[in-house]
PyMOL commands that place a pseudoatom at each C-alpha (Angstrom):
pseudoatom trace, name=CA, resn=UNK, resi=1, chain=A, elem=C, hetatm=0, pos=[-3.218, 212.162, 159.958]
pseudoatom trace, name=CA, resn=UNK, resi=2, chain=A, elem=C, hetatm=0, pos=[-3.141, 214.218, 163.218]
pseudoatom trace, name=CA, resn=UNK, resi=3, chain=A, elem=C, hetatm=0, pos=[0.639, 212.562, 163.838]
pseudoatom trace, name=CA, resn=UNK, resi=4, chain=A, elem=C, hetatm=0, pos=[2.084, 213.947, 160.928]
pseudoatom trace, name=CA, resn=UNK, resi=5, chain=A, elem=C, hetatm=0, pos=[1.910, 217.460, 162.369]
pseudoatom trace, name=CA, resn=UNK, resi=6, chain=A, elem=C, hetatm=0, pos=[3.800, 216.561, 165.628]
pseudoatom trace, name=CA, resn=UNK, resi=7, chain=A, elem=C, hetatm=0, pos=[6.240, 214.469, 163.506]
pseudoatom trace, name=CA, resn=UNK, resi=8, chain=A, elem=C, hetatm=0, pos=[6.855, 217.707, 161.326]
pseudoatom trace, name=CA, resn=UNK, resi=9, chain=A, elem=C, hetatm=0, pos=[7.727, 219.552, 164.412]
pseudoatom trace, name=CA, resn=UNK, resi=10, chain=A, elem=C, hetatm=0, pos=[9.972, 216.887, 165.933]
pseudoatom trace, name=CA, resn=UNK, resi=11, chain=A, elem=C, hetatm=0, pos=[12.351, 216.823, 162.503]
pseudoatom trace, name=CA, resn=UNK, resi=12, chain=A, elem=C, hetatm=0, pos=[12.099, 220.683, 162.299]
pseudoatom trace, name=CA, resn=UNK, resi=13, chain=A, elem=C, hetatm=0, pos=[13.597, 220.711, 165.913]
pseudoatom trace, name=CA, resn=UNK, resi=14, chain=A, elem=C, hetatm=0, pos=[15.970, 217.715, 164.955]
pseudoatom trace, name=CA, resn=UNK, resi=15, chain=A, elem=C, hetatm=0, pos=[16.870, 220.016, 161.792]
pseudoatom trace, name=CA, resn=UNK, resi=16, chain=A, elem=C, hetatm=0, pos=[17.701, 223.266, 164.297]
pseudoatom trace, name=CA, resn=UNK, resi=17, chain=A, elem=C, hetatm=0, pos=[20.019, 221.137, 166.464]
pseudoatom trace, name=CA, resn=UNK, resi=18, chain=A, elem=C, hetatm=0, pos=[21.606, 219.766, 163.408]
pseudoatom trace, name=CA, resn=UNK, resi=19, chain=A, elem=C, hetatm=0, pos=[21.976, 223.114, 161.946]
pseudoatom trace, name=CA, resn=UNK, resi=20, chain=A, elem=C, hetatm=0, pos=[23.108, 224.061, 165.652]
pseudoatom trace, name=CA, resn=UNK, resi=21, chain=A, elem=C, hetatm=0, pos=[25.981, 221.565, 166.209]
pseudoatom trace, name=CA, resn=UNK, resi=22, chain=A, elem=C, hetatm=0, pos=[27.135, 221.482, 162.963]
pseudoatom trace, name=CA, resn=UNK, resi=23, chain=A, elem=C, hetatm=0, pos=[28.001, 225.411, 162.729]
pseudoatom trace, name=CA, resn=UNK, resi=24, chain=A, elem=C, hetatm=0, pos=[29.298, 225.552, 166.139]
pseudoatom trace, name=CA, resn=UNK, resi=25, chain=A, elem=C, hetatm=0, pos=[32.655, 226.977, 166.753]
pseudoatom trace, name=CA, resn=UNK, resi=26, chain=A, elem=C, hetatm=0, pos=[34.629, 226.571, 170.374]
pseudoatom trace, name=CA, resn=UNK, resi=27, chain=A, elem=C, hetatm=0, pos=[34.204, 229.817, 173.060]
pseudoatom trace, name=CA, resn=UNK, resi=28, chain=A, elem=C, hetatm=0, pos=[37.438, 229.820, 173.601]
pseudoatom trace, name=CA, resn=UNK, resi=29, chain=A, elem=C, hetatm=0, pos=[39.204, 232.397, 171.276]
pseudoatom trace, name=CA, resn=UNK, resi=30, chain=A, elem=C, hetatm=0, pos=[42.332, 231.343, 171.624]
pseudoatom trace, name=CA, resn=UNK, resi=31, chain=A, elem=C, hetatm=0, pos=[41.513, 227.954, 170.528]
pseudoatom trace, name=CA, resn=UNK, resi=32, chain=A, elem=C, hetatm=0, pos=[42.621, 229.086, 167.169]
pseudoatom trace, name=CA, resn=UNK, resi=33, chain=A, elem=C, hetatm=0, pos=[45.774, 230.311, 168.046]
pseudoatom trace, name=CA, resn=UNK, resi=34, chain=A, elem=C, hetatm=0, pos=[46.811, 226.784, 170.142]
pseudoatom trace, name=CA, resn=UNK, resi=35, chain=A, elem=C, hetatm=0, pos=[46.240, 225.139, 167.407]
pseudoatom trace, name=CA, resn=UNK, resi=36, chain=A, elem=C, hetatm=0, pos=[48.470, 227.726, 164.840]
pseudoatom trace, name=CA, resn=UNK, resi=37, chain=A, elem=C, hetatm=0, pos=[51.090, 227.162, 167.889]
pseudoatom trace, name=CA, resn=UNK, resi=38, chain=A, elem=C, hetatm=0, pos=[51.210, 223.255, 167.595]
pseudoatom trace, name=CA, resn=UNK, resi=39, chain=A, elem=C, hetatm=0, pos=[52.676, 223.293, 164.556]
pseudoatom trace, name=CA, resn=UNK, resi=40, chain=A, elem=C, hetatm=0, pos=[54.368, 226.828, 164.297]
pseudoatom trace, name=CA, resn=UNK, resi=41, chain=A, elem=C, hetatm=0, pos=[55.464, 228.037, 167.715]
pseudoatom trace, name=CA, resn=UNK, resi=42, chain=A, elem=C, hetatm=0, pos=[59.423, 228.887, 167.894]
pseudoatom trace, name=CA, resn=UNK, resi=43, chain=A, elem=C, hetatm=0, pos=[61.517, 231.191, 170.690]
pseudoatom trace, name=CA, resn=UNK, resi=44, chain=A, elem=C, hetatm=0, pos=[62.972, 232.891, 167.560]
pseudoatom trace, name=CA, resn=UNK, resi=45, chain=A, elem=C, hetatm=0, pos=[62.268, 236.372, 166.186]
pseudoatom trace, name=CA, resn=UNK, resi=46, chain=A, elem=C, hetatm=0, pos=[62.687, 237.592, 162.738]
pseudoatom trace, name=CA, resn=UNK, resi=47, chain=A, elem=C, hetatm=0, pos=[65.436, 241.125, 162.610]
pseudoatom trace, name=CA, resn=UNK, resi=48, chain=A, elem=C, hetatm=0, pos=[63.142, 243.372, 161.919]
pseudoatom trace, name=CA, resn=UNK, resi=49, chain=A, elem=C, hetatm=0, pos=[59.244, 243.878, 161.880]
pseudoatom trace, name=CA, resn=UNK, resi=50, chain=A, elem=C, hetatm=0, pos=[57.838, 245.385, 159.320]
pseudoatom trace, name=CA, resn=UNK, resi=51, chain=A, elem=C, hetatm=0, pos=[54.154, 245.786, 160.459]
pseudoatom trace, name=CA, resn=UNK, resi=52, chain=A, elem=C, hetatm=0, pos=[53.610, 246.727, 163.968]
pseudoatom trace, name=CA, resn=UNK, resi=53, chain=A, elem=C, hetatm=0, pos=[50.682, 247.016, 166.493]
pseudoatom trace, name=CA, resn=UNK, resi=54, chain=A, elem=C, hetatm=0, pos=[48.592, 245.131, 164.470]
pseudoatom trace, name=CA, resn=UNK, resi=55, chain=A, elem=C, hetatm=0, pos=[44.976, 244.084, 164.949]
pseudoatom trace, name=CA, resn=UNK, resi=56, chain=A, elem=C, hetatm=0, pos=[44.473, 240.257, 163.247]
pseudoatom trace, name=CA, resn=UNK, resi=57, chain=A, elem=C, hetatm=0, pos=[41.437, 238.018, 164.032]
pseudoatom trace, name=CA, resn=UNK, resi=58, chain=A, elem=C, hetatm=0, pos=[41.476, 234.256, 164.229]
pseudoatom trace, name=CA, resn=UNK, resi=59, chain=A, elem=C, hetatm=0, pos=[39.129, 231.473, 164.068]
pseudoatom trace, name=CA, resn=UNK, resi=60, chain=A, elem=C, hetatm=0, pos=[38.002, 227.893, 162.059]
pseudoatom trace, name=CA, resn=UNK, resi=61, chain=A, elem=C, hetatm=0, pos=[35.040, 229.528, 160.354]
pseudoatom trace, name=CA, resn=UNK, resi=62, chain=A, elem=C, hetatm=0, pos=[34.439, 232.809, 161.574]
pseudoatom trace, name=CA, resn=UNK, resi=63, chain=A, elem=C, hetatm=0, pos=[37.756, 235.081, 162.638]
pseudoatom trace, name=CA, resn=UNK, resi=64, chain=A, elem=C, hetatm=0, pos=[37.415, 236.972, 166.018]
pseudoatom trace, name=CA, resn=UNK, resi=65, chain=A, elem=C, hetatm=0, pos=[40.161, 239.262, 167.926]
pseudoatom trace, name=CA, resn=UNK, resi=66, chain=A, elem=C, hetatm=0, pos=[41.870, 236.826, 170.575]
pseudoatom trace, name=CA, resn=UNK, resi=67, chain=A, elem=C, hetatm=0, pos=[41.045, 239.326, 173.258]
pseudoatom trace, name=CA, resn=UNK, resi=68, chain=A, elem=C, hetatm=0, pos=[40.459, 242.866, 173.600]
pseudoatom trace, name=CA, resn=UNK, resi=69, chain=A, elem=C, hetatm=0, pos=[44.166, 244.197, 173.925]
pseudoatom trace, name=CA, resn=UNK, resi=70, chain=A, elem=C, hetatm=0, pos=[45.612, 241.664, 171.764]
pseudoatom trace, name=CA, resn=UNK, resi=71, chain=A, elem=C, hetatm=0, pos=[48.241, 243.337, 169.170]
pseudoatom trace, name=CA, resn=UNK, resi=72, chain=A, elem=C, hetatm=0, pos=[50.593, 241.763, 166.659]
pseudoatom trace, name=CA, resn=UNK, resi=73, chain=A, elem=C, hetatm=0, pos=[53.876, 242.429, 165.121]
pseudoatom trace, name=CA, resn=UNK, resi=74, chain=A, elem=C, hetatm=0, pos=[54.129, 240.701, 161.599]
pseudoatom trace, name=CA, resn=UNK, resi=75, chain=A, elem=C, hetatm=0, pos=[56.691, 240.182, 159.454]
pseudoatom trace, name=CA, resn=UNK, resi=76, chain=A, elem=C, hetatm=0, pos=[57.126, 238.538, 155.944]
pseudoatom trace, name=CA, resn=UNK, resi=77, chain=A, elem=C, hetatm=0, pos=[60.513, 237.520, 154.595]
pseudoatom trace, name=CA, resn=UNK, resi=78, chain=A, elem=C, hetatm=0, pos=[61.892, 234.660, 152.523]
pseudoatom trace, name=CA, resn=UNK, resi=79, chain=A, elem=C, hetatm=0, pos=[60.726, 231.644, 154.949]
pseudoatom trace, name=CA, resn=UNK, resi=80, chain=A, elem=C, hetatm=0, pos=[57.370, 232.867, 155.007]
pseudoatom trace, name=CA, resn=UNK, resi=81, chain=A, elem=C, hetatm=0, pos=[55.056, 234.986, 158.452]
pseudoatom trace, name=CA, resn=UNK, resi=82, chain=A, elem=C, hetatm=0, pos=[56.361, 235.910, 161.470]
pseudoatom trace, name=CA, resn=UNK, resi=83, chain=A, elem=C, hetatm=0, pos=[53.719, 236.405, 164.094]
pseudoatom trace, name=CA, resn=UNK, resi=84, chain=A, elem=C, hetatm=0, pos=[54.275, 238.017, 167.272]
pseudoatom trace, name=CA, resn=UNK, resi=85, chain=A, elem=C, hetatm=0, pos=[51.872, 238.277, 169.761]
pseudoatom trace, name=CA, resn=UNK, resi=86, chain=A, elem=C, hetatm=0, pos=[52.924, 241.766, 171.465]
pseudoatom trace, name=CA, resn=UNK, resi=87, chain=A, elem=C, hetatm=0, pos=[51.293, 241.974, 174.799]
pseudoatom trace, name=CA, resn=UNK, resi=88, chain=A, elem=C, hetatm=0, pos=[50.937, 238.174, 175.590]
pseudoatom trace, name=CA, resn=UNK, resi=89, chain=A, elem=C, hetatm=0, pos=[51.137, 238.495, 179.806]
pseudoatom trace, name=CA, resn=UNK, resi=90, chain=A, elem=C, hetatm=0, pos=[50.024, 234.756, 180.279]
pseudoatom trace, name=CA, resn=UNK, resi=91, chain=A, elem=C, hetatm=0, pos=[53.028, 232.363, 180.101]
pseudoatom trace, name=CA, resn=UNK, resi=92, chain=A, elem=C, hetatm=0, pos=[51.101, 229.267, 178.531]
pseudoatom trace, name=CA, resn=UNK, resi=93, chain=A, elem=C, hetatm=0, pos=[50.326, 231.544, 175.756]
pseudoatom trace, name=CA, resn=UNK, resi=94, chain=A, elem=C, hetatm=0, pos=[52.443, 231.174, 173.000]
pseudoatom trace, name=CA, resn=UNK, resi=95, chain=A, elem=C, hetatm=0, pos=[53.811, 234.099, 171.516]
pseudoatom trace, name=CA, resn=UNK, resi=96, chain=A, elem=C, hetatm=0, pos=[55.309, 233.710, 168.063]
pseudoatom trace, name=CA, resn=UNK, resi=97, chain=A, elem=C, hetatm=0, pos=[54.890, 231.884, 165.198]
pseudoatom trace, name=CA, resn=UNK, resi=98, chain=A, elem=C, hetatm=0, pos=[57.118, 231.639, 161.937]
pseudoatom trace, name=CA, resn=UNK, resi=99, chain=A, elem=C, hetatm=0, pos=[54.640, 229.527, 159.050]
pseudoatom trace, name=CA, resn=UNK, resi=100, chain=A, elem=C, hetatm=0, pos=[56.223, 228.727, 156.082]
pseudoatom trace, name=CA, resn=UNK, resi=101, chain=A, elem=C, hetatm=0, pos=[54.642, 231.098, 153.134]
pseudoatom trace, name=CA, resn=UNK, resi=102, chain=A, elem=C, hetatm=0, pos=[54.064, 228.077, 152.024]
pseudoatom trace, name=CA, resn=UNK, resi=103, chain=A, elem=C, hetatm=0, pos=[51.064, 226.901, 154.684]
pseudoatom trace, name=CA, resn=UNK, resi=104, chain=A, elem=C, hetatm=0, pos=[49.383, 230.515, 153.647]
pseudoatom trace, name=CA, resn=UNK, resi=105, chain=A, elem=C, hetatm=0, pos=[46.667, 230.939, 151.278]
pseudoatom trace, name=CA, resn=UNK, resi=106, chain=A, elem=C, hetatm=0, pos=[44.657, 234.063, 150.490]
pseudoatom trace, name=CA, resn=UNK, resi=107, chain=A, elem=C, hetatm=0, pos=[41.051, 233.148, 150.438]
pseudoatom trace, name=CA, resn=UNK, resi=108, chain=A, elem=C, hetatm=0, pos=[38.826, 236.581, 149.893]
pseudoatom trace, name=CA, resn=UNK, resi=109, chain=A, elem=C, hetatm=0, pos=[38.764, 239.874, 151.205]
pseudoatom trace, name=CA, resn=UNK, resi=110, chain=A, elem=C, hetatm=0, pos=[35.425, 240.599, 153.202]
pseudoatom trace, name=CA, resn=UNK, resi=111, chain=A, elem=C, hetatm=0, pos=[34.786, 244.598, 153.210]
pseudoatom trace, name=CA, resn=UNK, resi=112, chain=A, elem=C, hetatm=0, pos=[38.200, 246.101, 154.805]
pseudoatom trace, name=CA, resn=UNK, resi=113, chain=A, elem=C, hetatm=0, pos=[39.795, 242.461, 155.831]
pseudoatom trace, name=CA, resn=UNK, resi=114, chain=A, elem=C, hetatm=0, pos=[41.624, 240.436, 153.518]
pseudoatom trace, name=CA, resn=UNK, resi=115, chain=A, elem=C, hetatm=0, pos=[41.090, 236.710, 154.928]
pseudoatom trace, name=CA, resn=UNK, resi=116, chain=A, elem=C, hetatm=0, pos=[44.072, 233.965, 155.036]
pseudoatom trace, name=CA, resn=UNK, resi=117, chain=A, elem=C, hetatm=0, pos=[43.758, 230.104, 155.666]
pseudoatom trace, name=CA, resn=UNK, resi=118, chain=A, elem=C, hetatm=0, pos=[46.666, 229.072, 157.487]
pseudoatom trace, name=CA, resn=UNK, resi=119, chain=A, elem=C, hetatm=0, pos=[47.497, 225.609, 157.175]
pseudoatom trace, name=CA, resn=UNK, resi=120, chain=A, elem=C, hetatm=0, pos=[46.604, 223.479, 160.362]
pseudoatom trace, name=CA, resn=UNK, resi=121, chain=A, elem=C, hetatm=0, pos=[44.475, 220.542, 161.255]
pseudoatom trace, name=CA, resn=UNK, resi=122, chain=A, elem=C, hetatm=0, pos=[41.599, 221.601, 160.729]
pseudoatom trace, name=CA, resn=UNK, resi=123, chain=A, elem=C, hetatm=0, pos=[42.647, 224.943, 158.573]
pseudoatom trace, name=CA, resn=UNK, resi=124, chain=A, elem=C, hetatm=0, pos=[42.910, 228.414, 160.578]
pseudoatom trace, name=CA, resn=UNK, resi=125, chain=A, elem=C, hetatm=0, pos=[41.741, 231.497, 159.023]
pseudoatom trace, name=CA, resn=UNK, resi=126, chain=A, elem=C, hetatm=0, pos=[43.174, 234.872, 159.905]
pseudoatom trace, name=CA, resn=UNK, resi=127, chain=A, elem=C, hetatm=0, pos=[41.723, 238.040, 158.910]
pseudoatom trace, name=CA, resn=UNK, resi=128, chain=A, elem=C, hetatm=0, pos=[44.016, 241.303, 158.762]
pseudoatom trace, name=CA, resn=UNK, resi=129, chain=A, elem=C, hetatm=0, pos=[43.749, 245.061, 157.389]
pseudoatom trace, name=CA, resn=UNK, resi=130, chain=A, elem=C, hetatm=0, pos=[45.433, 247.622, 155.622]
pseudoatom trace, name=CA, resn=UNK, resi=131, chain=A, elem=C, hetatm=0, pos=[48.314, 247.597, 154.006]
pseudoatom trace, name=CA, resn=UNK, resi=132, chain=A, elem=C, hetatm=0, pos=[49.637, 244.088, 156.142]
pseudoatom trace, name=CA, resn=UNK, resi=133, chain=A, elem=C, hetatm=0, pos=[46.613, 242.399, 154.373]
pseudoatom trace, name=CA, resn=UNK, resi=134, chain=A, elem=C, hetatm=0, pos=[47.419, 244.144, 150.428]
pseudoatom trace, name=CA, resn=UNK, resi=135, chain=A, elem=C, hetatm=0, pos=[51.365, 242.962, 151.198]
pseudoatom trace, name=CA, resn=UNK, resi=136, chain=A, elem=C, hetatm=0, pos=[50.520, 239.383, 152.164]
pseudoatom trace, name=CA, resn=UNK, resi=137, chain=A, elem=C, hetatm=0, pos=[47.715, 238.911, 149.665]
pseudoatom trace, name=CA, resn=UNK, resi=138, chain=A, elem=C, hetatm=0, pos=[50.393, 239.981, 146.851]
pseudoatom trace, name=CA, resn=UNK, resi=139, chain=A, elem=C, hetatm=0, pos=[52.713, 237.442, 148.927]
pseudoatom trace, name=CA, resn=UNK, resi=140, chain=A, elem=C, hetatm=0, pos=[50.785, 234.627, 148.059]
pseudoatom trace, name=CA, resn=UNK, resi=141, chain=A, elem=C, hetatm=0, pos=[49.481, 235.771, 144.485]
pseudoatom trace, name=CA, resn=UNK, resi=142, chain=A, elem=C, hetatm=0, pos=[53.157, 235.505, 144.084]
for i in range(1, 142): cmd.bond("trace and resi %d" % i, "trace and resi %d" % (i + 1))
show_as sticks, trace
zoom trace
């Protein structure tokens, strides 16, 4: 009887680390973004942008900013997103991607942020405010 207890505490430790590795998601921020670039990244730019300086967060399961000065300029035309990546200084960085409309998918809005999956492998999600967020969530209702 007195081993049950320490076996109890062994799988609610086992349990934890489960729980642990099983919700863990990468340090690197811009993971999330490498992997939108695989499949999206082109030298082009759309004619005009129609939402500037924006602030958009990125992630598997839980969105985060890719670092503290990073700003976007997004546009939405016929093809699908345009996303910019305004003040990109690093040159392994990829800085624009054009997803088809398409590969985006409106999946809840979360106080102020409207929240996107973006179609990768595994999925991207990409949170954004405002009226950018209203205009693309329409986009895809459409």
């Amino acid at each position: 009887m007195e081993f049950l207890g320490q076996t109890l505490i062994v799988f609610a430790i086992l349990l934890v680390v489960t729980i642990a590795a099983v919700s863990f998601e990468p340090g690197n921020p811009l993971e999330a973004w490498f992997k939108l670039a695989e499949r999206y990244q082109t030298k082009r730019r759309p004619s005009a942008v129609e939402f500037s300086d924006q602030l958009l967060l990125f992630g598997a399961r839980r969105v985060r900013r890719l670092n503290d000065f990073a700003r976007f300029d997004v546009t939405m035309d016929d093809f699908g997103l345009w996303i910019i990546y305004r003040n990109n200084d690093q040159d392994e960085v990829p800085d624009a991607l054009k997803i088809p409309g398409t590969h985006v998918r409106f999946r809840g809005q979360h106080g102020q942020r409207y929240v996107f999956e973006l179609y990768a492998e595994p999925p991207i999600r990409m949170a954004a405010r405002g009226e950018l967020g209203e205009a693309l969530k329409q986009r895809c209702r459409a």
